[in-house]
Structure formats: C-alpha cells, structure tokens
Backbone as CSV, one residue per row, in Angstrom:
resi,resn,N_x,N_y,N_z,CA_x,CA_y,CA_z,C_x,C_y,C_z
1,UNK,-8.373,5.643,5.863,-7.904,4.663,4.893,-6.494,4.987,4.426
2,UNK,-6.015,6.144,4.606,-4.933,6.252,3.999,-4.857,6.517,2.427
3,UNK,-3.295,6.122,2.281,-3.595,6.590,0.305,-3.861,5.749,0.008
4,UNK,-4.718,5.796,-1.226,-5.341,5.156,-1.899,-4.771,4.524,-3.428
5,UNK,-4.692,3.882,-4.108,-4.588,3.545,-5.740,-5.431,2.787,-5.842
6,UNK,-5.412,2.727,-7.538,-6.221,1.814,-8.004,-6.054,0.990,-8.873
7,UNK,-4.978,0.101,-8.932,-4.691,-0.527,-9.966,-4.010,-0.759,-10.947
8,UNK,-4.140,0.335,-11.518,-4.227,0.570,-12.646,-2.660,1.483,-13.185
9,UNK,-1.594,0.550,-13.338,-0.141,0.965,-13.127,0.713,2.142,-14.144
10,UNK,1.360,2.731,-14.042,1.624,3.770,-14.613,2.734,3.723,-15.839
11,UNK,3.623,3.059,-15.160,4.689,2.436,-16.016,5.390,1.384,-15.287
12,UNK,6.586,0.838,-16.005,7.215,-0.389,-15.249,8.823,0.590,-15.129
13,UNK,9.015,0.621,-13.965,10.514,1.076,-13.345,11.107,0.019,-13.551
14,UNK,12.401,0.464,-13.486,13.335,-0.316,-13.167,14.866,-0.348,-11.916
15,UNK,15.088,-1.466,-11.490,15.395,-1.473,-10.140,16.662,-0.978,-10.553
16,UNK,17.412,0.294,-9.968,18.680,0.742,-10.178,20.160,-0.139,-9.641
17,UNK,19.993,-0.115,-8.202,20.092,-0.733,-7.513,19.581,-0.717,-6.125
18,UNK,20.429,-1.315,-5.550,20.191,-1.821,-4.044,21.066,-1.976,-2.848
19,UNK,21.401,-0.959,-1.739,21.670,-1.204,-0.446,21.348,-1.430,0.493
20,UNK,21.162,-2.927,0.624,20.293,-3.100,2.166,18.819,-2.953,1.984
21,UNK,18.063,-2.477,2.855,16.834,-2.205,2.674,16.478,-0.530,1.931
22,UNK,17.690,0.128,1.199,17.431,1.056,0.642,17.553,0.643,-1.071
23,UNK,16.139,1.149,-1.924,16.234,0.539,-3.034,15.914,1.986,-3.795
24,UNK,16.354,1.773,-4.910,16.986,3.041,-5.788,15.970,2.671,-7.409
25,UNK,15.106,3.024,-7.698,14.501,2.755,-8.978,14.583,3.668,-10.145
26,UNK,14.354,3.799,-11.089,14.644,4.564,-12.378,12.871,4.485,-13.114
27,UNK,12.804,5.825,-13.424,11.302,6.162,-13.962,11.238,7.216,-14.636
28,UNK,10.488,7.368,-15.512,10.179,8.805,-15.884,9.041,9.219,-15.495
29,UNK,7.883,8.378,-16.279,6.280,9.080,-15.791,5.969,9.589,-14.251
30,UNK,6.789,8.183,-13.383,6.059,8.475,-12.078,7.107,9.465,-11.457
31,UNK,8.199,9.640,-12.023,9.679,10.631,-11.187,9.098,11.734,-11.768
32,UNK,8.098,12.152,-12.650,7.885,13.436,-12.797,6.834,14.351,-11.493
33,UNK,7.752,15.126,-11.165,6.803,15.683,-10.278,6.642,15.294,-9.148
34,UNK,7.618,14.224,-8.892,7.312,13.400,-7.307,8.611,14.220,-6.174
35,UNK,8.198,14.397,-5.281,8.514,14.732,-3.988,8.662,13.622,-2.807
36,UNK,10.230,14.491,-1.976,9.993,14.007,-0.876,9.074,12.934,-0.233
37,UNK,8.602,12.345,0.719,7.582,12.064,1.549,6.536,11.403,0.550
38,UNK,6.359,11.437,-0.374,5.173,11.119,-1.450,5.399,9.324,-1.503
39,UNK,4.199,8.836,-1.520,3.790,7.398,-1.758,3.748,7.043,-3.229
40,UNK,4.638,5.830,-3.317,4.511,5.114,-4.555,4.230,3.446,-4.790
41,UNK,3.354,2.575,-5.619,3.170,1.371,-5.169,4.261,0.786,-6.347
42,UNK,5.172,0.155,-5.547,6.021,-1.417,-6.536,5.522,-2.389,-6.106
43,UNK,4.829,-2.868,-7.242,4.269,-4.149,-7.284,3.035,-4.212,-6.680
44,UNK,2.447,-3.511,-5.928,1.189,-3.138,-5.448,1.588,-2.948,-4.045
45,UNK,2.643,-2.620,-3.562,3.228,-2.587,-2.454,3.970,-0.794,-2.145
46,UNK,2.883,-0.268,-1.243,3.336,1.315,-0.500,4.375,1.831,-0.315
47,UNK,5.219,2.519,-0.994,6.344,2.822,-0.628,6.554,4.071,-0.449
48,UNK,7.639,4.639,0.629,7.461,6.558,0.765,9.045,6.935,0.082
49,UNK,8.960,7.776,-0.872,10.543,8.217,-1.295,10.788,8.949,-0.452
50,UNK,12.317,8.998,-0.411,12.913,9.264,0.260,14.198,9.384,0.234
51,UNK,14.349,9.694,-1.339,15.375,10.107,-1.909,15.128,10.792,-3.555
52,UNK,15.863,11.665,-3.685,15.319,12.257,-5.411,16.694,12.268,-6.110
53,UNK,16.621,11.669,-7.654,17.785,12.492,-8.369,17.064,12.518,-9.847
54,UNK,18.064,12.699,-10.562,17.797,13.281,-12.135,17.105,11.482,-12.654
55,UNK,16.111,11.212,-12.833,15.369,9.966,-13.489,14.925,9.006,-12.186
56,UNK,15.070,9.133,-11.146,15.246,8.107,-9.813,14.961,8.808,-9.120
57,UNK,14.472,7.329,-8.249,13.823,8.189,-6.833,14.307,6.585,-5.743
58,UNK,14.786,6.756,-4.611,15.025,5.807,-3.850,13.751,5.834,-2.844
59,UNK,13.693,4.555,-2.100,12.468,4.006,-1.225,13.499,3.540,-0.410
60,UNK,12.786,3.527,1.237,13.117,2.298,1.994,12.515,1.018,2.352
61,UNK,12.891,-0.129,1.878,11.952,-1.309,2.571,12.525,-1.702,3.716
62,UNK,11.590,-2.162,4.333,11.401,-2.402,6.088,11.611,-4.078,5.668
63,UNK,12.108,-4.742,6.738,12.026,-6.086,6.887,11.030,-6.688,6.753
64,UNK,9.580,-6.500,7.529,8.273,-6.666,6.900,8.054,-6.270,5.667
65,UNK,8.419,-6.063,5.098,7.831,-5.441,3.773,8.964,-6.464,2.607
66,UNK,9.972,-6.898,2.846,10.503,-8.248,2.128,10.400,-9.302,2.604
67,UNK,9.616,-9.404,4.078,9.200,-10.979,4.343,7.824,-11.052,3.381
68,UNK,6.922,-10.041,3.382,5.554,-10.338,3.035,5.356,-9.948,1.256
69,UNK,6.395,-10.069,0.818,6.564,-8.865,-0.724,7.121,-9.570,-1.337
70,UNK,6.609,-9.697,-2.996,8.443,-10.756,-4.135,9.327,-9.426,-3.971
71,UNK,9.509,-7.892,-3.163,10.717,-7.563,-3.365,11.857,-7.691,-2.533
72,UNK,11.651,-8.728,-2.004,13.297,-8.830,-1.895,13.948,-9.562,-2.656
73,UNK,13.037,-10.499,-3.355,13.866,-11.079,-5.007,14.570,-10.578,-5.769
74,UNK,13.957,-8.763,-6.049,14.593,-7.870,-7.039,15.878,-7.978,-7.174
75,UNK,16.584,-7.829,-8.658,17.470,-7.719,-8.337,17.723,-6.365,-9.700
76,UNK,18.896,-5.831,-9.484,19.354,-4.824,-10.486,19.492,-5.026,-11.898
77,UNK,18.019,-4.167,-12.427,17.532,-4.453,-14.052,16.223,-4.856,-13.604
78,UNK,15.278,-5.333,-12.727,14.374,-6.144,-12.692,13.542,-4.967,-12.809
79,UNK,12.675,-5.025,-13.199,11.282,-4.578,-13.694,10.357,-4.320,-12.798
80,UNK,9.812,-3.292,-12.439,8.742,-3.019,-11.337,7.531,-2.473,-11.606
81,UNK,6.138,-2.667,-11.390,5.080,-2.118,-11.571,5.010,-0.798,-10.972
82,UNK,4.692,0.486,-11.274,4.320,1.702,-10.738,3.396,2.512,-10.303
83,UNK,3.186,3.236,-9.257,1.693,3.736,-9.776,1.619,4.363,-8.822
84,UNK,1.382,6.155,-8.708,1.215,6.660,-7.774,-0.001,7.059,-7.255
85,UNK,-0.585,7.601,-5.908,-1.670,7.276,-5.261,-2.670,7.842,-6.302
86,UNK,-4.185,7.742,-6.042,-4.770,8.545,-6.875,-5.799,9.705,-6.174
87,UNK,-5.823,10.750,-7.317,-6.538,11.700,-6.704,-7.673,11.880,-6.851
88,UNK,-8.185,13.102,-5.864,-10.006,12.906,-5.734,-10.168,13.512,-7.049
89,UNK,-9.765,14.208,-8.002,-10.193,14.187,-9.363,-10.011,13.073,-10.358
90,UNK,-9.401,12.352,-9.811,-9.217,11.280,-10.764,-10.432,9.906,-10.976
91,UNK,-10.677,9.759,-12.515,-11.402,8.600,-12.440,-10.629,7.325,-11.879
92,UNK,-11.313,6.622,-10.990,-11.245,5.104,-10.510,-11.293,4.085,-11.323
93,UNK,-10.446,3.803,-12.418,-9.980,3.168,-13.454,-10.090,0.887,-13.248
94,UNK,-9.576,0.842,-11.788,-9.639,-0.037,-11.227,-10.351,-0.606,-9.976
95,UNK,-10.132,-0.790,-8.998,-10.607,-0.752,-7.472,-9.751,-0.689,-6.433
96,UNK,-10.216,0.158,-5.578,-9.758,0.516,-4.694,-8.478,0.000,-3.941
97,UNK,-7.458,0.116,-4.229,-6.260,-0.628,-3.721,-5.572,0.113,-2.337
98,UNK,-5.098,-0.583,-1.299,-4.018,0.475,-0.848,-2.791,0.315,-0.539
99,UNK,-2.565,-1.126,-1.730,-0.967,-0.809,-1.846,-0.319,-1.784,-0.152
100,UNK,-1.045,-2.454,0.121,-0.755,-3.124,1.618,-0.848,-4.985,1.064
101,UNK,-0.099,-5.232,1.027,-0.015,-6.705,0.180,-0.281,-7.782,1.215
102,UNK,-1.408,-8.178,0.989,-1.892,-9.227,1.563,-1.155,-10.499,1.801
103,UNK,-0.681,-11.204,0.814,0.162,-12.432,0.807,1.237,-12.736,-0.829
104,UNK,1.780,-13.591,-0.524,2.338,-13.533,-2.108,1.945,-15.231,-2.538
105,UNK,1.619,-15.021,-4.016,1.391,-16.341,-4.573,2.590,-16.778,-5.623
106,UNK,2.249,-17.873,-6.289,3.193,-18.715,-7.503,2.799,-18.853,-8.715
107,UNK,3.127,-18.361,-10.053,2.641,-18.547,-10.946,2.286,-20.163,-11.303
108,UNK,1.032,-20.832,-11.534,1.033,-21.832,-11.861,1.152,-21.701,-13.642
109,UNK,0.641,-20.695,-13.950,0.377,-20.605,-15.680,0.456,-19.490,-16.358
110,UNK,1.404,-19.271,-17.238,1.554,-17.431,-17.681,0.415,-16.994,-18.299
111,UNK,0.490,-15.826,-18.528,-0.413,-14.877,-19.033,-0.708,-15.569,-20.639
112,UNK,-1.847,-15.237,-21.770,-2.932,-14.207,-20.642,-3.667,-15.166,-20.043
113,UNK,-3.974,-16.220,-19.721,-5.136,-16.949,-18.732,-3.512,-17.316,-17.215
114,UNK,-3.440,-16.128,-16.798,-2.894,-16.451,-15.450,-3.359,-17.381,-14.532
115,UNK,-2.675,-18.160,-14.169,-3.260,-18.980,-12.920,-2.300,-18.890,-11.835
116,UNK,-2.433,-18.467,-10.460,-1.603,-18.230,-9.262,-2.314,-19.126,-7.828
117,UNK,-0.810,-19.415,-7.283,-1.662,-20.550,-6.454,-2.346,-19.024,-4.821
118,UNK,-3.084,-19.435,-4.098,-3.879,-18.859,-3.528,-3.584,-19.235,-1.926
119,UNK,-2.837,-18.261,-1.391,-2.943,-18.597,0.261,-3.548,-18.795,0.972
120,UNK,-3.663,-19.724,1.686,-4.975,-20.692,2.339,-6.087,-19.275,2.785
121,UNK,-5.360,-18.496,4.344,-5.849,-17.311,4.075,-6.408,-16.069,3.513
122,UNK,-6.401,-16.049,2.405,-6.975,-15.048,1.740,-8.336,-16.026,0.946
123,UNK,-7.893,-17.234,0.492,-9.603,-17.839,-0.726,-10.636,-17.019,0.003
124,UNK,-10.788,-17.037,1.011,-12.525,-16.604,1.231,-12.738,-15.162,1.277
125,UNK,-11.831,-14.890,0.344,-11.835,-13.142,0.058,-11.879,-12.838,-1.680
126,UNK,-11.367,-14.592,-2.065,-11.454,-14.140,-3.630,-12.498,-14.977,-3.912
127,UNK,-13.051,-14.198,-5.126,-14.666,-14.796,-5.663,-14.347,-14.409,-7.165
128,UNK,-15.196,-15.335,-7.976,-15.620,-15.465,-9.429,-16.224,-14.041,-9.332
129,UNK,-15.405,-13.481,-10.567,-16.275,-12.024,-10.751,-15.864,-10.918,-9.574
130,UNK,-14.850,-11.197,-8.897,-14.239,-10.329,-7.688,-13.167,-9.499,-8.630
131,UNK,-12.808,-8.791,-7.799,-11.369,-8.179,-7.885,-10.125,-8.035,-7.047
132,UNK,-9.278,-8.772,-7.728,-8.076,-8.436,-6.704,-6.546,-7.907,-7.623
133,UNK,-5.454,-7.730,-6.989,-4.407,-6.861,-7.144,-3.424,-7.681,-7.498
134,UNK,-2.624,-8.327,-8.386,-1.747,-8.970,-8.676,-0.510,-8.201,-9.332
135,UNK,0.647,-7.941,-8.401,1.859,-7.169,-8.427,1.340,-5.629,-8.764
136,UNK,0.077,-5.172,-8.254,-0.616,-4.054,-8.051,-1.426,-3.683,-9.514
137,UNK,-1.319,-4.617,-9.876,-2.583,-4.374,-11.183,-4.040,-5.045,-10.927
138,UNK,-5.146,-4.165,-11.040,-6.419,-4.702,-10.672,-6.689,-5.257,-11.759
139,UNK,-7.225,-6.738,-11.674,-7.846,-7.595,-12.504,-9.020,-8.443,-11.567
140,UNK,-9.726,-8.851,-12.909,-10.756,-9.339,-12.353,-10.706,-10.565,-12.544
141,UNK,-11.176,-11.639,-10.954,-11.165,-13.173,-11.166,-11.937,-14.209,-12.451
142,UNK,-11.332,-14.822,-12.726,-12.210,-15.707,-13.738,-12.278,-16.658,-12.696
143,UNK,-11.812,-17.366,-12.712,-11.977,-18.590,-11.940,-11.083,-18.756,-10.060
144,UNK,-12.052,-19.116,-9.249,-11.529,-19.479,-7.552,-11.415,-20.195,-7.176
145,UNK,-10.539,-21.066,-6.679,-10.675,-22.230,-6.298,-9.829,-22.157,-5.071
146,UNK,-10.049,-23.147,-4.102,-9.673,-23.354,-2.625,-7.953,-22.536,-2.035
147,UNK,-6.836,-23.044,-3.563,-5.672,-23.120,-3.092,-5.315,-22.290,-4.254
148,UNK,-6.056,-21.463,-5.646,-5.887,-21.172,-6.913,-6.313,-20.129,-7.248
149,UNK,-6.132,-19.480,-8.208,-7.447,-18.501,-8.992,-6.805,-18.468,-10.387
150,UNK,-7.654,-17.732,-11.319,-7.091,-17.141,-12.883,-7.672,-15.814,-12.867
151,UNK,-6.549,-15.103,-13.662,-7.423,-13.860,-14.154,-6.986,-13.918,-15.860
152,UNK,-7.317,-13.234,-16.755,-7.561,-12.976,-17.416,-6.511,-11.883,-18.444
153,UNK,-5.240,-11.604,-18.373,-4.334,-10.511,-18.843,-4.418,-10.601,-20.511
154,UNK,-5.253,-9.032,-20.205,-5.491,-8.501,-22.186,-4.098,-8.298,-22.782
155,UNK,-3.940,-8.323,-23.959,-2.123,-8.294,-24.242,-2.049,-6.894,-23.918
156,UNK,-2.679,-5.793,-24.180,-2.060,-4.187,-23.578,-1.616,-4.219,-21.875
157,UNK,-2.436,-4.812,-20.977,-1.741,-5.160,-19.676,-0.579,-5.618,-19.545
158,UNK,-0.233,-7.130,-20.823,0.190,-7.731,-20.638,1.776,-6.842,-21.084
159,UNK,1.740,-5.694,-22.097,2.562,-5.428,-22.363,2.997,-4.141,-21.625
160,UNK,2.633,-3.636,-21.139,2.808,-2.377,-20.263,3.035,-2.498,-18.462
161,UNK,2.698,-4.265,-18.235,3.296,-4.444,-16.837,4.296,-5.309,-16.738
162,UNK,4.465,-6.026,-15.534,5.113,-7.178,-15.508,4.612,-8.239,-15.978
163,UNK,3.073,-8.354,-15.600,2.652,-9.715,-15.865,2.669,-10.272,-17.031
164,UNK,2.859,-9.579,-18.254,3.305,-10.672,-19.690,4.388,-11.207,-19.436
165,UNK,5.082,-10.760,-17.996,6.740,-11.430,-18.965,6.821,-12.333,-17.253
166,UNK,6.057,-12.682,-16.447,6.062,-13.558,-15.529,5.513,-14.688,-16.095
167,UNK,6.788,-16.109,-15.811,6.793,-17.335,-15.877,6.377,-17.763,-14.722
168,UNK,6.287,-19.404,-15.114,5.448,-20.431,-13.657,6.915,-20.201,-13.237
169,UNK,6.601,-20.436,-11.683,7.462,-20.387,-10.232,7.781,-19.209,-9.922
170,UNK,7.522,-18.257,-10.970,7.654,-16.388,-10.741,6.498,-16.057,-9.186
171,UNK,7.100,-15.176,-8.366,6.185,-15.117,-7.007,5.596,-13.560,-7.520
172,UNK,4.451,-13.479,-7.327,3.583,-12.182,-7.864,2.777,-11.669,-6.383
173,UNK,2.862,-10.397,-5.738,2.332,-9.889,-4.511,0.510,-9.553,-4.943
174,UNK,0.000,-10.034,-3.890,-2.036,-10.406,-3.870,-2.227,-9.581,-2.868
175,UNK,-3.002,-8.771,-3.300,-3.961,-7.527,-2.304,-5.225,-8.057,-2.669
176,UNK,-6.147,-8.399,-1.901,-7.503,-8.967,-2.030,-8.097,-7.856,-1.645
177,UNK,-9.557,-7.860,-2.094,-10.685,-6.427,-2.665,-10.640,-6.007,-1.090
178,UNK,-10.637,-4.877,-0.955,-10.932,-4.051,0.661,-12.137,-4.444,1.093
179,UNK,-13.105,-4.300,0.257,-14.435,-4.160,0.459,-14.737,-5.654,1.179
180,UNK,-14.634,-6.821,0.609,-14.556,-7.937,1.200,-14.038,-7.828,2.261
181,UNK,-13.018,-7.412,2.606,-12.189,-7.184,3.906,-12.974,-6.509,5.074
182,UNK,-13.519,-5.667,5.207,-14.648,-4.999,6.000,-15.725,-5.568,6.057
183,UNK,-16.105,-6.070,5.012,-17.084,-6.683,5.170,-17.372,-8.031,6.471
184,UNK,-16.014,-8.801,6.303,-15.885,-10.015,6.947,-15.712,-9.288,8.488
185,UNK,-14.882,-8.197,8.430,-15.002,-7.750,9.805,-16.277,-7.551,10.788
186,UNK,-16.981,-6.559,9.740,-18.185,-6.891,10.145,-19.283,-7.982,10.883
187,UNK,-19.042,-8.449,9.968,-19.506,-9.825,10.170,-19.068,-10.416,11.083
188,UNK,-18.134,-10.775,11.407,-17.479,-11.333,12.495,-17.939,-10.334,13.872
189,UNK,-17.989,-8.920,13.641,-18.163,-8.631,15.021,-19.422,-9.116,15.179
190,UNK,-20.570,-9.066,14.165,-21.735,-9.193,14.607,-22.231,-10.581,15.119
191,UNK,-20.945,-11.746,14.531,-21.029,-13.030,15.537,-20.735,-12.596,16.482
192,UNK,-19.557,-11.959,17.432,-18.887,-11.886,18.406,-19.943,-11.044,19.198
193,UNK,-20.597,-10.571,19.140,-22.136,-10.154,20.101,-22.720,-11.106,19.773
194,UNK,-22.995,-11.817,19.196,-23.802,-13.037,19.574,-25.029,-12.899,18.550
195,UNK,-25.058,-11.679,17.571,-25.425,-11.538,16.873,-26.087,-11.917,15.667
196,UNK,-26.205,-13.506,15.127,-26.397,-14.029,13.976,-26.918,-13.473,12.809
197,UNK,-26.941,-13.457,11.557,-27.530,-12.766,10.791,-28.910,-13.246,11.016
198,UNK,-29.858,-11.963,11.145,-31.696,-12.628,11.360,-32.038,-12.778,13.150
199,UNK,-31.070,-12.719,13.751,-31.582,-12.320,14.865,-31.048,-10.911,15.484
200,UNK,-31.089,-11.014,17.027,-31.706,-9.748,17.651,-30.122,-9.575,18.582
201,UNK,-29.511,-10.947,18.657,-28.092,-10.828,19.126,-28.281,-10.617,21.047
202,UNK,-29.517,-11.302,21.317,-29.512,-10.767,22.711,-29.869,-12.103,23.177
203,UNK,-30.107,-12.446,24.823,-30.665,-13.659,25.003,-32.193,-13.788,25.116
204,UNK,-32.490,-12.756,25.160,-34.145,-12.454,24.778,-34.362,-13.181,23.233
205,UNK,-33.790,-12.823,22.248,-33.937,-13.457,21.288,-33.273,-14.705,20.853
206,UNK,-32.594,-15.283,21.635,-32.082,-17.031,21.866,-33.675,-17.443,22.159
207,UNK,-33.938,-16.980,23.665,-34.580,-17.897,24.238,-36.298,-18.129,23.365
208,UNK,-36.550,-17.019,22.630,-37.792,-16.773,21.715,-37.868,-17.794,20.807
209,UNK,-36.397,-18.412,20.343,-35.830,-19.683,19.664,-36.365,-20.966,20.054
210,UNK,-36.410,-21.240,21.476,-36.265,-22.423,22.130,-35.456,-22.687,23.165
211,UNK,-35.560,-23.651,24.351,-34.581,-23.738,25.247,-33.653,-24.586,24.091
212,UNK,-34.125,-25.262,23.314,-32.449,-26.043,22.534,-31.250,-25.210,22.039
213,UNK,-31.461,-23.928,22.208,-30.659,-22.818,21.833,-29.514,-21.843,22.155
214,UNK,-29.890,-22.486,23.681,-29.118,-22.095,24.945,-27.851,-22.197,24.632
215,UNK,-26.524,-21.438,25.325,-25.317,-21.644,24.802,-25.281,-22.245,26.248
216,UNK,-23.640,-22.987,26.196,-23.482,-23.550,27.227,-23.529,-22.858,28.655
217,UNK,-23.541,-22.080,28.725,-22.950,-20.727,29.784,-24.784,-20.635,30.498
218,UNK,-25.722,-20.360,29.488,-26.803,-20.573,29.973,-27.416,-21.879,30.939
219,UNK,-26.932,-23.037,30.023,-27.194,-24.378,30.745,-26.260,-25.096,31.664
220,UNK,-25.474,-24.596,32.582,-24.831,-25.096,33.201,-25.731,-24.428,34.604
C-alpha cells in the first residue's frame, strides 16, 4: 500500500513560491523534523521533499500530478492542507488515505454544508454515510447524488483547513474510500471468471441453471 495518512491535516502551509514543477512551501508543525526523501500530503495529494531550509521544505510536481490536482492553480500565498504519513503508533483519527487523488471536483456550496459536484467516475464509490478525502481532509458523506455529494465541515475543520475559506467555483482534490476501491476490484474479477455473486463461476454451474443460461459461446 505504500504510505499511508489519514485525513486528518496537520496545519495549512503556505505556498512560498514556485519554479516550474518545483514548489517551495513554508510550515512549521510539519517542517519539524522532516527529512530528505520523506512524504508529505498537499491537499490530499503525495508529495516527496526534496529540498530543506530554515521554515520550508520544497516538493516536485510531475505533470500528472497538475493535470489530476487544484495544484497547479496555486499560486504564491495560497494556502495548503498538510499532513504527514501516519505511524503504526499512531491512532487512525480519520480513514485510511493514500494521498493519490482520485479526481478533482467544484464547489457548488461553501462550508459548513459543502456541496461539490462529483465525477461521473468516482459516484459509485461515494455513499451516504461513506468516507471520502476532500483537499485531504477525511469527512464523512451526508448526502450522494449521481453528479454531487455534501459533507458536513464542523467550524474547528473549518478553521484549521482550507475548506472554511473555499468559495463556489473553488476546485477541491477527491480521494474516494480505498476500501470501496478493492472492493469493486474484487468484484469485478469475480464477474470476469464468470463468477456471479451465488454461484460456482464454472459451466457446471450455468448449466445446473438451465439451458436459458448459456452464454453465447456455448450456443453457437
């Protein structure tokens, strides 16, 4: 799985500046103690430093990583969610994140009853009562809908991340729950053997069905 977070953000950096795909942030909590090579999530999005100075630490973003990310919006002063991986002593505060950003959405409605519009691709990963990652903070869905969702931002979230101070047309990065994610894999392989949920996935157990059951490959 790789590194892991959970959510649950540390402080809000701020973007120093910017050359190219090398980006330069300003922190205290998370610059304490950070090294070389070490993983950090902006915005719920993996990043490896790869640079150190006195309050700052620079990252590189990859071209993938500002096609699929709001950071290539950033601009110098902008505000970033933080949060470095978590450890096996650490309580799991949120759910399981890893910082790999699924798609990006649109604020339809600010905080606290957020509403973000929903990439066709991902709805059948978000559910009422799910969890997913919005600019790497775990919250939980109130409401799902086809092209939509809401969550719910308590004012202490609201004041310690980005999301109090994101307006409608603001683009916010969506990591949908892992667990769903495997799950569907699953599932899918166990169609792709032929598998259905409740059967035996063989043609011994088609034909126990009925000849109406036959796939075409049989009846030709």
């Amino acid at each position: 799985m790789g590194r892991v977070f959970t959510g649950i953000v540390e402080e809000m950096g701020r973007l120093r500046h910017r050359d190219g795909g090398r980006f330069v942030f300003e922190a205290s909590q998370v610059r304490e103690g950070l090294t070389l090579g070490e993983s950090v999530a902006h915005n719920g999005c993996c990043l490896t430093v790869v640079e150190l100075g006195d309050g700052w630490y620079g990252v590189d973003v990859v071209e993938e990583s500002l096609r699929r990310t709001n950071l290539g919006e950033l601009r110098t002063g902008d505000l970033v969610n933080l949060e470095r991986p978590v450890r096996l002593a650490d309580r799991l505060g949120g759910h399981l994140v890893q910082g790999h950003v699924d798609g990006v959405g649109e604020v339809l409605h600010a905080a606290p009853d957020l509403w973000v519009t929903l990439p066709s691709e991902l709805a059948r990963f978000v559910v009422e009562k799910g969890s997913i990652a919005v600019d790497g903070c775990s919250l939980t869905v109130v409401e799902a809908g086809d092209d939509r969702f809401s969550v719910a931002v308590i004012p202490h979230t609201g004041e310690v991340t980005t999301l109090g101070r994101r307006g409608v047309g603001d683009h916010v990065n969506l990591e949908v729950d892992l667990v769903a994610k495997y799950i569907e894999r699953l599932l899918a392989a166990r169609v792709g053997e032929g598998g259905a949920p409740g059967s035996e996935g063989s043609a011994n157990g088609r034909r126990e069905q009925g000849a109406d059951t036959m796939t075409a490959e049989e009846g030709s």
